[in-house]
N, C-alpha and C positions, 0 to 999 in steps of 0.2 A: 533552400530552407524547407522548402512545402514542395512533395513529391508530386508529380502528375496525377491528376485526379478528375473522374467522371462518373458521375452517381445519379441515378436518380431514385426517389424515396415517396413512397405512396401517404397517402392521405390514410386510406383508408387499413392499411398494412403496417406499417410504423416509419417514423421518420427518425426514428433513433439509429445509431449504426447499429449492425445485425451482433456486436460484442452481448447484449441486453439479453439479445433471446439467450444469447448461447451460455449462459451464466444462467440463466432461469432454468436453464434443460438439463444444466450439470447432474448426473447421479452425485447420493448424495455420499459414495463410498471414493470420491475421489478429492473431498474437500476437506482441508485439517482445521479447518478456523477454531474448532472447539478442544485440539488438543493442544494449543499453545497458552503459555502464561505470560498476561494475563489474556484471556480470551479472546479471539479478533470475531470481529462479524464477518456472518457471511458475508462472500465475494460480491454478491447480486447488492446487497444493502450499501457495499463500502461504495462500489459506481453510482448507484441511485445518490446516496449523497453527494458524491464529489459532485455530480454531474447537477445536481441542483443548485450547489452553491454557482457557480458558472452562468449558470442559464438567468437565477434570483438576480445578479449583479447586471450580466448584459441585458435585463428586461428594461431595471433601473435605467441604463445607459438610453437605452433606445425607445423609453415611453417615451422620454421629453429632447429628444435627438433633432427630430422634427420642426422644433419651435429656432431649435438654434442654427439651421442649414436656410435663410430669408435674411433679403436684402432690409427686411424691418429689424433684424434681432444685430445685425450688422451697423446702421444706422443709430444705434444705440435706445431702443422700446421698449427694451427686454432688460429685465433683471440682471446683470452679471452674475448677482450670486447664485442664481440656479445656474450657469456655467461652472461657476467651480465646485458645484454640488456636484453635478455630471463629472467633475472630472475629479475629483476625489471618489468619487464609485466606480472610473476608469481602472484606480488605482488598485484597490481591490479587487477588481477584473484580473487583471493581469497577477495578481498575488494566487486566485483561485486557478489560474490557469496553470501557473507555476505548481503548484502543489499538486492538480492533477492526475501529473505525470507521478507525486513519488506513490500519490494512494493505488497507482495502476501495480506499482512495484510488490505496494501490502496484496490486493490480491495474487498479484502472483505467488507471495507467501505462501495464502491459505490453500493451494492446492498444491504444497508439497509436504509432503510427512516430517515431523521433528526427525534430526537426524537425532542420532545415538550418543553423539558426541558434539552436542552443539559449539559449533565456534563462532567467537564474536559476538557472543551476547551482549555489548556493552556499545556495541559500532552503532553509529550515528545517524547512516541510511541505508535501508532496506537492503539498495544493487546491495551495498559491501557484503548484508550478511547471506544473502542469495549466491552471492560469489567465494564467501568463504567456505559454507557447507556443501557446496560442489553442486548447484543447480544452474543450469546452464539458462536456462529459461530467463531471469534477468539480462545476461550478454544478451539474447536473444532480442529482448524486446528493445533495450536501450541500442542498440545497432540500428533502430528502426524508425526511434524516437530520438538520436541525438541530437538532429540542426534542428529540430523544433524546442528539444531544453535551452539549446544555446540562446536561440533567437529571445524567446521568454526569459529567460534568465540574467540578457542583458539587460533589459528595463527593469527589472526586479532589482539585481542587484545595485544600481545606480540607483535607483529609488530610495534604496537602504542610505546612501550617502548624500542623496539631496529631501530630505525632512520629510519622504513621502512624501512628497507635491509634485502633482504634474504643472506647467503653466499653460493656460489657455490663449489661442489666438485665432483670427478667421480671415480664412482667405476669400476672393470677392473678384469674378471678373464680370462683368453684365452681370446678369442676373443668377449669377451661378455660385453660392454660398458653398464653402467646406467648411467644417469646424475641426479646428485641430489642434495639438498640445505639443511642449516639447519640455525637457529637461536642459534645466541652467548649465547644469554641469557636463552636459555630451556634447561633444564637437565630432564634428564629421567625420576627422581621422580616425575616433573611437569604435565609428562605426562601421570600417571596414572588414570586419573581420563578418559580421553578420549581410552588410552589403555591398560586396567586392566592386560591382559595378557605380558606386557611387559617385558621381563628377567630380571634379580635382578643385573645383570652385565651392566644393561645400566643405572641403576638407578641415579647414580653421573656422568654420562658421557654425552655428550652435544651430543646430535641424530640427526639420518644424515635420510631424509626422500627423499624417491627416485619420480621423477616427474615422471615415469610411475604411482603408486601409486597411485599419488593427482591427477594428469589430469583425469584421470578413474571413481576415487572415485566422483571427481565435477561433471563431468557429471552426472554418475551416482545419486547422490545427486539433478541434477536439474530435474530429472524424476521421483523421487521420490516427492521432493513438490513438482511438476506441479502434479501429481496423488494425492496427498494429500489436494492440490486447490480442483481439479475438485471435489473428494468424499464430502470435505467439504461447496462446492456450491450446490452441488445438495441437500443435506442434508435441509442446507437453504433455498433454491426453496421451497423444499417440505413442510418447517415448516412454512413461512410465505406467503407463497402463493400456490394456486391451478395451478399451471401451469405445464406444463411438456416440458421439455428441449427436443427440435428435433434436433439432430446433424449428420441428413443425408450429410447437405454440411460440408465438410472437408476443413480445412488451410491447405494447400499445403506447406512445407518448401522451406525455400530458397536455392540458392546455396550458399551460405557462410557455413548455418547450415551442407548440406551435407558435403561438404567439410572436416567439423570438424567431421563429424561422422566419413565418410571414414579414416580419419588420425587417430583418434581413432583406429579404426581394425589394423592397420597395426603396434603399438605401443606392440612390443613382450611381455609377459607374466614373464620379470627379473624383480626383486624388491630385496630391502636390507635384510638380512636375517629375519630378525623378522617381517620382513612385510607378509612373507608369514604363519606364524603363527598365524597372525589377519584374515588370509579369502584374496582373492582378486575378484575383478570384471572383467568380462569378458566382448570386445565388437566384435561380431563375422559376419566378412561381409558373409552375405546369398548370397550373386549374385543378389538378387531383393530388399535387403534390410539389416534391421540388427537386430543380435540377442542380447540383453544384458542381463544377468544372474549373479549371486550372490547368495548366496559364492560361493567362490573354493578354492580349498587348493590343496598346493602338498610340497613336499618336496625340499629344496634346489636346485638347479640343478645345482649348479656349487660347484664344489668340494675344499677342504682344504683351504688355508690364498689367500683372497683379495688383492690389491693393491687399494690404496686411494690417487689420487692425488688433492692435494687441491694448494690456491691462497689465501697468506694472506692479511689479509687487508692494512694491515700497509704500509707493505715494499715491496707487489708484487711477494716475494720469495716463488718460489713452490718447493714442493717436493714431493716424496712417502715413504709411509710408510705402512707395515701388518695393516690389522684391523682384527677385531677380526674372529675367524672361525666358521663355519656352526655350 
């Protein structure tokens, strides 16, 4: 799903993917945004916002993350309703992530000229009308970006059929809290198509997906198409025009973005068992900056039967119960 990856991103230089600069440095004879009706914004503005609503939602997710990953928030001290506060912001997480990807498509719009003969004016997403006016640039980038649409696209669109609710649950071995959600309506079989490797024991069983994981993974996923943007602009530069991208000036990140990165690093390396059989993502604070890497794998690290305590919808009554073992 998530291609190999090994980055590291300065403090003091930007922690944004280098897509920021290279959208900042555009001449401005190679961007159409002002000849289309009704008018798109510029390229640099359509990322800055997507990328904000993203970062806005996972800050939400991960100011109060901390509170719920404790043998006290487990024991039941803690509010549930700020759990399903968190996990309705999850939701919308994963709504911005999805959308992302189609506003990477709008910029690639604004850098190709109306054609003369526009087709498809009326088509419903971007690729279509990229692909029907003969700009190859779309193929390009969605080649690049597909197992990450899939991946996102699965809990999105199951979302749409289970009421926009995630449900929350928290796994607990000693002293090692995960907080994690799953949807009513997914069973394991559903989920082979996104995780081939998935054990044959979870196939009929409704899968519990830990928010270390996801948080990780999105990020991780929004560095990958920002890189996947950038290769497949420059590519475009290249083909239709004689210019050459100078991205000496840098986009400085914000403090919101840090923010999220920092809380990132400090997001322990526990996940539900079979998660660590798919690979996990690393985000590793350097002291100037941060390293993030892909895959990794290790073994379990927490030994013999779990404890699962969940919060039913219905009635509100919790309990525990063994899940299954390493």
């Amino acid at each position: 799903m998530i291609h190999q990856y090994n980055k590291t991103f300065s403090d003091t230089k930007s922690l944004y993917p280098r897509v920021f600069s290279v959208l900042r440095n555009l001449p401005q004879e190679v961007i159409y945004s002002s000849d289309y009706q009704p008018e798109l914004r510029h390229p640099g503005a359509i990322l800055n916002r997507a990328t904000q609503e993203i970062v806005e939602s996972m800050h939400k997710v991960l100011s109060v993350y901390n509170q719920f990953a404790t043998p006290e928030f487990f024991s039941g001290k803690s509010k549930p309703d700020d759990y399903e506060n968190m996990l309705k912001e999850t939701v919308i997480l994963l709504g911005h992530a999805d959308s992302f990807i189609d506003e990477c498509f709008i910029i690639l719009k604004c850098l190709c000229p109306p054609p003369a003969q526009e087709q498809g004016q009326n088509v419903k997403f971007v690729y279509e009308w990229l692909k029907l006016n003969g700009f190859t640039c779309g193929a390009t980038f969605n080649s690049y970006t597909a197992d990450i649409k899939q991946y996102i696209s699965f809990f999105t669109n199951r979302l749409k059929h289970g009421n926009q609710r995630l449900d929350g649950f928290l796994m607990k071995s000693g002293d090692i809290v995960v907080p994690g959600y799953y949807i009513q309506e997914v069973k394991g079989k559903q989920l082979l198509e996104i995780y081939p490797k998935l054990p044959s024991r979870y196939h009929k069983a409704v899968v519990g997906f830990s928010l270390n994981w996801t948080l990780k993974c999105l990020m991780l996923a929004f560095y990958e198409v920002c890189d996947a943007l950038e290769n497949t602009i420059k590519q475009h530069i290249k083909d239709k025009h004689s210019v050459k991208i100078n991205t000496r000036i840098s986009v400085v990140h914000d403090k919101k973005f840090k923010e999220v990165i920092e809380q990132l690093c400090q997001v322990g390396d526990f996940y539900f068992p079979y998660e660590y059989g798919m690979k996990f993502m690393r985000f590793r604070d350097t002291g100037d900056g941060v390293h993030i890497s892909y895959p990794h794998g290790d073994k379990c690290p927490y030994p013999g039967r779990l404890e699962l305590q969940f919060t039913a919808r219905a009635d509100g009554y919790s309990n525990k119960f063994p899940l299954i073992e390493c």
